[in-house]
N, C-alpha and C positions, 0 to 999 in steps of 0.2 A: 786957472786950469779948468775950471770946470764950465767956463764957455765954450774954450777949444775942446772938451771932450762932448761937447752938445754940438758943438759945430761938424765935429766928426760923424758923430750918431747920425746925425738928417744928409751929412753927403752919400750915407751906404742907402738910406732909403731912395727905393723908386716910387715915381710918380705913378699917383694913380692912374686906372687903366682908363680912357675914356672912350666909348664908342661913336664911329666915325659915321656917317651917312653912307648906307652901301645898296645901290637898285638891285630892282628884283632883275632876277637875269632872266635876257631875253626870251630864251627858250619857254622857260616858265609863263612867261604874258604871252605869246605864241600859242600853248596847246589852249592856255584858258579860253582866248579870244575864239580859237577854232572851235571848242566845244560848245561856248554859247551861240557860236551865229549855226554850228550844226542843229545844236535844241531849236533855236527858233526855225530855220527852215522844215525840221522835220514836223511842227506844230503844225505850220501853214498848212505845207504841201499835203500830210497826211488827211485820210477821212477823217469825215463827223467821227465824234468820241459817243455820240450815242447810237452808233452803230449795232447791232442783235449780237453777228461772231465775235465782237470785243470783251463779252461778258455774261451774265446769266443771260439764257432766251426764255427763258419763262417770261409767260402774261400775268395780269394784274390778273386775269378769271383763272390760271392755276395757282397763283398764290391765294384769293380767295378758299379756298377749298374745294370739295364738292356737294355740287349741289343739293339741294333736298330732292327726293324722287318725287315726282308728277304723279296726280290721281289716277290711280291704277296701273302707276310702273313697278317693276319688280325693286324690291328691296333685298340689300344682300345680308342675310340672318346672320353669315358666319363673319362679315365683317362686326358686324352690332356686338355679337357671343363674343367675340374678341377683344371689342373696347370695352365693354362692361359686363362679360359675366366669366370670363378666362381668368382673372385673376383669382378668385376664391374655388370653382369650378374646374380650373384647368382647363387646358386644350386638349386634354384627351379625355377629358366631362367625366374622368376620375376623382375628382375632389380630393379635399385632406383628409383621410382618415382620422375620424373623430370629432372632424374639427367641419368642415363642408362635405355636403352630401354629394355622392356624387349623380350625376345627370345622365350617364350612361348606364343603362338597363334601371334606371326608379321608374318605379309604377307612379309617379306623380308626374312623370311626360309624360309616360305613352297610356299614361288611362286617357279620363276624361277631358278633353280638351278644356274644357270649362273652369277645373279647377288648377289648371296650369295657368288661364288665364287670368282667373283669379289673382293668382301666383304672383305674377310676373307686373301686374297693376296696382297691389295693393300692399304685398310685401307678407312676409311671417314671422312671428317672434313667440319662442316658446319650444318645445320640445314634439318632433317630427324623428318617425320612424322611415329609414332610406333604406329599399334592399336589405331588410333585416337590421339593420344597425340604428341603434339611435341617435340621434342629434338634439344636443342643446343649444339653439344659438338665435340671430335674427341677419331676415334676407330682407335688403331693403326693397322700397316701392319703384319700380321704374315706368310711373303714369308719367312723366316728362317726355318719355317718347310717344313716338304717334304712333295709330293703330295700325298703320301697315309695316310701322319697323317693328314693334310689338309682336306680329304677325310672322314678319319673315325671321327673326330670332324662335320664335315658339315654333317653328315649319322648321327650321335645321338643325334642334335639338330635336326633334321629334322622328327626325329620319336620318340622324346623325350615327357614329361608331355600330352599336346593335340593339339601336334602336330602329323600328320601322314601323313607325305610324304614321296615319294621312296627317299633310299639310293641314296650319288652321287657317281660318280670312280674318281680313279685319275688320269683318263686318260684328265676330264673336266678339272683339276686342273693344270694338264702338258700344256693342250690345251690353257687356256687361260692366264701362266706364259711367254708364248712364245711372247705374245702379245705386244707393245710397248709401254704401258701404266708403269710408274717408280713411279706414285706420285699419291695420297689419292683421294677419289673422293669428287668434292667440293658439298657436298649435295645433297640432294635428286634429282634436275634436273639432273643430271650429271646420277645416276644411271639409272634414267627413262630412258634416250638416249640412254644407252647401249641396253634395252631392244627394242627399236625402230629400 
């Protein structure tokens, strides 16, 4: 009995499923076949791919930059104040209270040109009185620029918000680089003497 009830068992099972071989249908190999000979004709037939309206037109000489200004071309101050003296200064040469002096209406622009240039070439650290208020802090040296960007920054702080003193040259800027002086001046005595 227990054959015939084994023999029963496997006649209710079905066979497993097997899969048969089935082509891609035509349509399918139709649009594919159509879309790669359109790619390739449209490669041929089209322009050059290094075409200018295909993509950026910029030159290799505007991705360089620009350029350094020629002996005796104008330099732009308020670009210069902007990359390196608007962060602590601000853009409206109000400064931080307490913290940065500010450059609109100091009597250290619009005095002596000489000791702005000082300023601006060799750097100060130590405690400076701005428009009445005191500061404690340190302005670093920026002798890494040249004398006529030196020049055109110290000319548009100088005649900038309500401030109105003459432009400097950078002939001041060459004149007082030459000088012995390598290291920041120690506060405000230190400036004063120059001017004495």
């Amino acid at each position: 009995m227990t054959q015939a009830t084994d023999r029963n068992a496997q006649g209710r099972e079905h066979a497993d499923p097997e899969e048969s071989i089935r082509p891609i249908p035509l349509l399918a190999v139709g649009v594919t076949l159509a879309m790669v000979v359109f790619g390739v004709l449209y490669i041929f037939l089209s322009e050059p791919l290094d075409h200018s309206r295909l993509g950026d037109q910029r030159t290799v000489a505007d991705l360089s930059g620009p350029a350094a200004p020629a002996a005796g071309a104008a330099v732009d101050g308020k670009a210069i104040f902007a990359a390196q003296c608007a962060a602590c200064h601000q853009a409206t040469g109000k400064g931080l209270p307490g913290v940065f002096p500010p450059l609109d209406g100091s009597e250290w622009v619009t005095g002596d040109a000489r000791v702005l240039a000082n300023i601006l070439l060799h750097g100060i650290n130590g405690e400076i009185t701005v428009a009445g208020t005191k500061y404690q802090g340190s302005m670093p040296a920026f002798a890494q620029l040249s004398d006529a960007e030196l020049a055109g920054v110290a000319s548009f702080i100088r005649a900038t918000w309500s401030n109105q003193a003459e432009a400097v040259t950078d002939e001041l800027f060459a004149k007082e680089r030459a000088s012995d002086r390598k290291t920041p001046f120690e506060g405000q005595a230190a400036l004063e003497a120059l001017v004495q």
